[in-house]
C-alpha positions in Angstrom: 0.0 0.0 0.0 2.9 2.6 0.7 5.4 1.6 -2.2 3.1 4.1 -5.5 3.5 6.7 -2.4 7.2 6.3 -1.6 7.6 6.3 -5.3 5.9 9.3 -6.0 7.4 10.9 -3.1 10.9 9.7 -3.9 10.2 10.8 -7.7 8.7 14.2 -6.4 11.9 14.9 -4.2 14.4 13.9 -6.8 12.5 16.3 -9.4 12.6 19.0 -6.5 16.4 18.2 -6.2 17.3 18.4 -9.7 15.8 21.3 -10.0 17.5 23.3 -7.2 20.6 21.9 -8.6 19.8 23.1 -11.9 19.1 26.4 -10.5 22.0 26.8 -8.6 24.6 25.4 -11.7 22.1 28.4 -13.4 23.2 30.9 -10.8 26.7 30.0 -10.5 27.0 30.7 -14.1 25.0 33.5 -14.1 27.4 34.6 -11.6 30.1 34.0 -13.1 29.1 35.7 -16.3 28.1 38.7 -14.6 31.6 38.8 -12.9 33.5 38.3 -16.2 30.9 41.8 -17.3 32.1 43.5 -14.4 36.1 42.3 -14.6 35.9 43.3 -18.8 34.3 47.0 -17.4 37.4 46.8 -15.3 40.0 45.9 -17.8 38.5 48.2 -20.2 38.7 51.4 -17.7 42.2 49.9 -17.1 42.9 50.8 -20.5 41.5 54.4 -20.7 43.7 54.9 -17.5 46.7 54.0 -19.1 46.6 55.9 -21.8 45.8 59.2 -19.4 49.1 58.3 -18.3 50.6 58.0 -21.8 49.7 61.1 -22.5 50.6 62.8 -19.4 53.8 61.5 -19.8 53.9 62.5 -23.8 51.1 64.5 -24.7 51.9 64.4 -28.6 51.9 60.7 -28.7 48.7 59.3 -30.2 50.8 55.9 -31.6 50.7 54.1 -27.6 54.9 54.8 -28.2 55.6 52.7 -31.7 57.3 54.8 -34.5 55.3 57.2 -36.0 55.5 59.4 -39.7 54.8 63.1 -39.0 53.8 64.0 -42.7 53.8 67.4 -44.1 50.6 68.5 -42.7 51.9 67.6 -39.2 49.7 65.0 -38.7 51.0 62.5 -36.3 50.5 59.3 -37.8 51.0 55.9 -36.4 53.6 54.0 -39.0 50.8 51.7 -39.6 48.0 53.8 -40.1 47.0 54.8 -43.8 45.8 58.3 -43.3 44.5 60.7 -40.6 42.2 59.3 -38.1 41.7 56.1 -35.4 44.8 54.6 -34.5 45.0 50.8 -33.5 44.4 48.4 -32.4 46.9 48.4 -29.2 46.7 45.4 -27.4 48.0 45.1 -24.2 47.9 42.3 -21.5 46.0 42.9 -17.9 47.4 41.1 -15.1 46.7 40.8 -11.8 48.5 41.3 -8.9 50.3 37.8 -8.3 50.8 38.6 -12.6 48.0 35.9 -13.8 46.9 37.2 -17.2 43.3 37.9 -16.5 42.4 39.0 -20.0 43.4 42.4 -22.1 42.5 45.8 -23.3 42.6 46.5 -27.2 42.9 50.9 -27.5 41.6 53.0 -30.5 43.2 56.5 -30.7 41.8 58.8 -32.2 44.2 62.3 -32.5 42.9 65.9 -31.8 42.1 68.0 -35.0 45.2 70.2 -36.5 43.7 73.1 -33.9 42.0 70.9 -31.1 43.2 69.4 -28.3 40.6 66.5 -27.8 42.1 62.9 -28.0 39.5 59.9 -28.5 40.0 56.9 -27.2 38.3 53.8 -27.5 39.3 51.2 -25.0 37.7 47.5 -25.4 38.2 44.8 -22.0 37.9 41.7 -22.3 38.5 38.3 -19.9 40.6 35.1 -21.1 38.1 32.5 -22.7 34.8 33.0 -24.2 33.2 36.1 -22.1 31.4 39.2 -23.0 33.6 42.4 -23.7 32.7 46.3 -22.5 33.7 49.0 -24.5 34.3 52.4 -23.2 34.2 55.6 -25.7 36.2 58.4 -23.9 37.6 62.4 -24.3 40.9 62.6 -23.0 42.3 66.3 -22.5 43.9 69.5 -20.7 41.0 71.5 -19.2 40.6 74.8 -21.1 40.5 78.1 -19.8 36.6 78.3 -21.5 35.8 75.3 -17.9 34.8 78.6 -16.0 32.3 81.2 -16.7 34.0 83.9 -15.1 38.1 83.3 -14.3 39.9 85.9 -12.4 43.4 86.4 -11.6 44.4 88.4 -8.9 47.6 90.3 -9.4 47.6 91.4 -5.9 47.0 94.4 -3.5 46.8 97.9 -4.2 48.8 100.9 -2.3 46.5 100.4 0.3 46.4 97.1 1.2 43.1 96.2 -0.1 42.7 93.4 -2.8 42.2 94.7 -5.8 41.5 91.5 -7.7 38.2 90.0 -5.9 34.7 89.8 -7.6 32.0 91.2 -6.7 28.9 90.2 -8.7 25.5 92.8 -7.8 22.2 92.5 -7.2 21.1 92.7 -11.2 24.1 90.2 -11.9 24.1 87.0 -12.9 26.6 84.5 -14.1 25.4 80.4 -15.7 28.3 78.5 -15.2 30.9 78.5 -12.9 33.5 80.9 -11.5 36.9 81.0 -10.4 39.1 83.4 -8.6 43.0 83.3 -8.3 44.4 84.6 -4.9 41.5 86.5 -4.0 37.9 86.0 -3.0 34.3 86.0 -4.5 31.6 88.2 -3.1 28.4 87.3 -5.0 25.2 89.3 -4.2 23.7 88.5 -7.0 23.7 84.9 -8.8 26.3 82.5 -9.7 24.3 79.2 -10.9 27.6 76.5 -10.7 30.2 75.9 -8.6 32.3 79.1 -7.2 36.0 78.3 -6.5 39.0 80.7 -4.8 42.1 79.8 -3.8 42.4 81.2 -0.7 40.2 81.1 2.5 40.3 84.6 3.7 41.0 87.7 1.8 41.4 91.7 2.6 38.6 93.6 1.1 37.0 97.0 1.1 34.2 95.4 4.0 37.4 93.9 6.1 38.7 90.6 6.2 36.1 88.2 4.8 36.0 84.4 3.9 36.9 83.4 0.6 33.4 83.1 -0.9 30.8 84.7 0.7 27.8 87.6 -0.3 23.5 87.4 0.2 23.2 86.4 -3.3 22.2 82.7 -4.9 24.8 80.0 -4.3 23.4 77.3 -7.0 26.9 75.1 -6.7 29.3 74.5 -4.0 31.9 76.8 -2.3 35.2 75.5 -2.4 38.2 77.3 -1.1 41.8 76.4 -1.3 41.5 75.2 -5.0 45.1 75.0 -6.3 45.8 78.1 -8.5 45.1 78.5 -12.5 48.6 79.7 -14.3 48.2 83.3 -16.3 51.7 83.3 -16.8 51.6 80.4 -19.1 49.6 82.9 -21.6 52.8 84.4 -22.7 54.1 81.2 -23.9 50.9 80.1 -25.4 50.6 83.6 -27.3 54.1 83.2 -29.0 53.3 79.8 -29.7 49.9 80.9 -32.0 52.1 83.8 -33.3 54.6 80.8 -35.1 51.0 79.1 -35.6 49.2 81.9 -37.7 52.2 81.9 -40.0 52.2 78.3 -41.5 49.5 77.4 -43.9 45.9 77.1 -42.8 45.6 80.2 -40.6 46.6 83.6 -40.8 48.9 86.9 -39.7 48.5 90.2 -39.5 51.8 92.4 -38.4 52.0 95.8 -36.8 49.8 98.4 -39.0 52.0 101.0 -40.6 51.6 104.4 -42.4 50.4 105.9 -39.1 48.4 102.9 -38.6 46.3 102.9 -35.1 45.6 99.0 -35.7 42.7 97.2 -37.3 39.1 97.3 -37.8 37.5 93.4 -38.3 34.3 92.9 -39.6 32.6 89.6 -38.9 30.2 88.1 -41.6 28.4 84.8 -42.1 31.6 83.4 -44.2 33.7 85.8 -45.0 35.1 89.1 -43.2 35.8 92.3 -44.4 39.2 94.1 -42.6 40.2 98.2 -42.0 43.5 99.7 -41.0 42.3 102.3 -38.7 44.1 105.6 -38.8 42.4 107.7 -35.6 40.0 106.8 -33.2 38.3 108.6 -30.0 41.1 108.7 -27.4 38.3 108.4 -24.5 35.8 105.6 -25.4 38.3 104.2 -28.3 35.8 104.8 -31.1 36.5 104.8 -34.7 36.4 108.6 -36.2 34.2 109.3 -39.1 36.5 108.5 -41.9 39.3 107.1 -39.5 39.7 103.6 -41.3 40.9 102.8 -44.8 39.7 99.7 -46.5 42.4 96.6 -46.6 40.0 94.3 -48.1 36.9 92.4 -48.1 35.4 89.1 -48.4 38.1 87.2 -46.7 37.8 83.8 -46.0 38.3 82.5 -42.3 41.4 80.6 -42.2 40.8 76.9 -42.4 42.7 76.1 -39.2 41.1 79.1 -37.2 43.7 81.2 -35.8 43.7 85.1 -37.3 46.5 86.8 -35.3 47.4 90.3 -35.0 50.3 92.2 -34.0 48.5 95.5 -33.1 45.4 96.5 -31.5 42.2 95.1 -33.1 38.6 96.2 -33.5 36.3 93.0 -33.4 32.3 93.0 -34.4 29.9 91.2 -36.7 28.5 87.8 -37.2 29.7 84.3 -38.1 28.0 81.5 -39.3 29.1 77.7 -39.1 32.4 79.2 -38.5 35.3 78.8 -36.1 38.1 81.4 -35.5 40.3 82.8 -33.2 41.4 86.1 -33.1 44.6 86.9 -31.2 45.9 91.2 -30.2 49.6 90.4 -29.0 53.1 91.0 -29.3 54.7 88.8 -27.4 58.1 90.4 -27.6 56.8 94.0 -26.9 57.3 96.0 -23.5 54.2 96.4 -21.2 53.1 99.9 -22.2 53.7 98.4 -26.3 51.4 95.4 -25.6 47.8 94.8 -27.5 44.2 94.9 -27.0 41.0 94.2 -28.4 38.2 97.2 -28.6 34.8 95.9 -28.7 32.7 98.5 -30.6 28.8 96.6 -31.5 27.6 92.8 -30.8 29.5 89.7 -31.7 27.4 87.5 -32.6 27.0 83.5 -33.5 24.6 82.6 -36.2 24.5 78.8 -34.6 24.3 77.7 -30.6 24.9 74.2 -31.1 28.8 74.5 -31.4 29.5 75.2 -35.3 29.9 78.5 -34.3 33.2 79.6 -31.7 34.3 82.7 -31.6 37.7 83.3 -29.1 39.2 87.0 -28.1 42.6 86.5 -27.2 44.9 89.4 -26.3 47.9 90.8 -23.8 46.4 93.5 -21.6 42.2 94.5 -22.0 39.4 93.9 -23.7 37.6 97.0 -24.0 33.9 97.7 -24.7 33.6 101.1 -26.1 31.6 104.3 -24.6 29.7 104.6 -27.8 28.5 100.6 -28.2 25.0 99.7 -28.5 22.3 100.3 -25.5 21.6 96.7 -25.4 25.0 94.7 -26.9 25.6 90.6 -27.2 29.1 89.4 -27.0 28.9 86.0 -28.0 32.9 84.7 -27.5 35.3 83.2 -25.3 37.6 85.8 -24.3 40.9 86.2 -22.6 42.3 89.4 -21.5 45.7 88.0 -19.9 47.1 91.1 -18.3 44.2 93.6 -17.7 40.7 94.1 -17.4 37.3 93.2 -19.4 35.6 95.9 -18.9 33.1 99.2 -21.0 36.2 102.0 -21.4 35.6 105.6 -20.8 32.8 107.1 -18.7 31.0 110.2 -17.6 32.2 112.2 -14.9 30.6 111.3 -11.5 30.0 114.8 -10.8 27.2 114.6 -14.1 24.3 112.8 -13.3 25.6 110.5 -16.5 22.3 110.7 -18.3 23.7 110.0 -21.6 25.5 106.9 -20.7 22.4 105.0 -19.2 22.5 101.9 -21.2 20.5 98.9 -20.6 21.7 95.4 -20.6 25.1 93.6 -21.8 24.8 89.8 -22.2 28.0 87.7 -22.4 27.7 83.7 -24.1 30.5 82.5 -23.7 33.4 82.9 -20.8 35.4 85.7 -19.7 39.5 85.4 -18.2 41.1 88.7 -16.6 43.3 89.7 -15.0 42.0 91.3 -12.1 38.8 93.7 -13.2 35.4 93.1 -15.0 33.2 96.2 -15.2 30.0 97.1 -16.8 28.9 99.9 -14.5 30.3 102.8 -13.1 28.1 103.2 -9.8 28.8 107.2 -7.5 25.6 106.2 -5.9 23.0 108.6 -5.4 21.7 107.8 -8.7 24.8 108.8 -10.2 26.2 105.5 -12.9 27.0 104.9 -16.5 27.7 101.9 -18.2 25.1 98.8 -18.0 22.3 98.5 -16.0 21.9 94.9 -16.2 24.3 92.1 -16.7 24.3 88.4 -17.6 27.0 85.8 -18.3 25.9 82.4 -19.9 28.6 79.6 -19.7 28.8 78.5 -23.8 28.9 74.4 -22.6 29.8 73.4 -26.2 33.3 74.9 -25.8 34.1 73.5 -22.1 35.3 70.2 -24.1 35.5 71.9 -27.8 36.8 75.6 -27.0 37.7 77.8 -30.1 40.6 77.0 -31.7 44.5 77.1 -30.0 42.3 78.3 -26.9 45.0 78.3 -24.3 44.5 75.1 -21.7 45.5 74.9 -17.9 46.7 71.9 -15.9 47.2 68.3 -16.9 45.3 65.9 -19.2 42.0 64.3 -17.7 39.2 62.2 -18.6 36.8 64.9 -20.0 33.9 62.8 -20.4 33.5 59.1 -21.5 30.7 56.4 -21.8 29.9 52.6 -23.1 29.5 51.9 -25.7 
């Protein structure tokens, strides 16, 4: 009578077991699979941190260190590589630390454009045997000085003691993006929507001793003091190297204007630009006097790598489309009261605000805005003023009530680096101001991994952004 139910129990407990122990060899190579997954991720970031050290090591070597051709274009090219583009494979072993060969990384190199400084790297991980592989797709470079917003270097104290290098943003101020401050502190009573940064903790200013980053305005990002300091020295060297660079094929150089020659007047347009030797200008506000330029020429074509250099003091205005150009005022072998500027006398504008269109101001001392610009003016650029001040030159006497130079708003897409000064308005109080009412800065976040072309770069190479593929 209980032999059919020992049977079907017996039978019901061996199905039971077989199928727990199907389930479990089920797990254990579900386990294991998922563990090869997360070794290849491993083996495969190994990779893109190797070659962050490759390059911070040699930062010109896009070959992982076999012979390369540099051909006439100066395009480093891998000796095996047919043309310009993705170098590879590299293949290199990944061992563990008792040096068992756990599997390998296979790199893909891709080098920056003739003017970029952007390295691609493709690094694939994979585990010994049959297992799956992970790929990681990466931007390898040197942060440029277009990272912050607003970037301000202090070059120290004034006769008084007080530090004339800090920021203060006001209450009709606002800045998208982040900001920056070298040796000197940030008040911020208006808004700064990123992170603020300073490299100090406490700093003398005209309210007293006060912390690094402080103010009653919007905070949307962190404080952080004590952040290690951003070289402006390094600008001299990076404005004679695009001095050699505008003179090989591809870009292009201006030298001093002669034949009483003040500088020159360029005119930004959709594909072309049209360019002036100016011959007097306004010695207040740095306007252009009726009949004060002469013609050069007109319909130029932007230089195909991007750089337009000039050895004198430029004019800059107008509008590109799908374009990308620098346009460097220096002389990098001039004395300080010989050095350049750039004069800012109506918008700059992009036609496009999904990256085809850069526009970068790069010169030795300031980048002035002139007395006579537009009410409401767009500067649409990365700029750098390395030695001196961004700022709207020549203003009304605060005695006047400065009716006349009431303007209303100044917007700035892009970033801004000075040395020590950023000013829009002029306020006496009492009602007494001139210059800009209103102010706003807009971080351009297509050029913090693509800035403008030869756009100086600050620190050492990094993983700019990277995901699987």
């Amino acid at each position: 009578m209980f032999l059919p139910m020992i049977l079907v129990t017996v039978t019901l407990f061996l199905a039971y077991a077989s199928l727990l122990v199907s389930l479990a060899f089920s797990n254990v190579k579900m386990a294991e699979l998922e563990n090869k997954k997360i070794t290849s991720m491993s083996i495969a970031e190994a990779g893109l941190n190797y070659y962050l050290w490759h390059l911070s090591h040699d930062n010109l070597d896009y070959c992982d260190g076999v012979m390369k051709d540099v051909d006439q274009n100066n395009d480093n090219l891998c000796a095996s590589a047919s043309g310009p583009g993705e170098n590879g494979p590299f293949v290199h072993d990944y061992e563990d630390q008792a040096g068992r060969v756990l599997g390998n990384f296979e790199l893909y190199i891709t080098p920056p454009s003739t003017s970029g400084s952007v390295v691609k790297v493709r690094s694939i991980g994979r585990v010994n045997g049959v297992s799956p592989k992970r790929t990681i797709d990466a931007q390898l470079g040197i942060p440029s000085f277009t990272k912050y917003t607003l970037l301000v270097n202090n070059s120290g104290p004034d006769k008084s003691g007080q530090d004339i290098g800090q920021l203060w943003l006001g209450s009709g101020e606002r800045v998208s993006g982040s900001v920056f401050v070298n040796k000197s502190g940030v008040r911020n009573d208006g808004e700064i929507t990123g992170d603020t940064y300073s490299t100090v903790t406490t700093y003398p200013s005209w309210w007293g001793t006060k912390d690094c980053i402080w103010g009653d305005g919007i905070f949307g990002g962190s404080k952080q003091c004590q952040s290690p300091e951003i070289d402006f020295n390094q600008l001299s060297s990076n404005m004679a190297d695009m001095e050699t660079e505008s003179k090989v094929a591809g870009n292009t150089f201006y030298d001093t204007s002669t034949s009483n020659g003040k500088g020159y007047h360029i005119v930004l347009k959709n594909n072309s630009y049209d360019l002036y030797k100016v011959t007097s200008f306004h010695g207040i506000d740095l306007g252009i006097n009726s009949g004060g330029e002469e013609l050069i020429g007109q319909g130029y074509p932007y230089p195909e790598r991007g750089l337009i250099f000039f050895k004198d003091d430029v004019w800059v205005e107008g509008t590109v489309s799908n374009q990308k150009v620098t346009i460097v005022a220096a002389d990098p072998a001039a004395a300080v009261n010989k050095q350049k500027r750039i004069i800012i006398p109506n918008s700059i504008k992009y036609s496009y605000y999904d990256g085809k269109d850069k526009i970068g101001l790069i010169t030795q001392t300031n980048i002035l805005v002139t007395r006579g610009a537009p009410t409401s003016l767009e500067i649409e650029a990365a700029m750098i003023a390395q030695s001196g001040e961004i700022k709207i030159n020549g203003y009304c006497n605060p005695a006047s009530t400065c009716a006349n130079d009431h303007k209303s708003s100044i917007k700035v897409y892009g970033s801004m680096a000075h040395n020590g000064g950023l000013l829009w308005t002029h306020d006496y109080g009492g009602g007494k101001w001139s210059g800009y009412q209103n102010t706003e800065t807009i971080m351009d976040n297509n050029n913090i991994l693509n800035p403008p072309p030869y756009f100086p770069t600050t620190g050492v190479f990094s993983i700019l952004s990277w995901r699987e593929e």
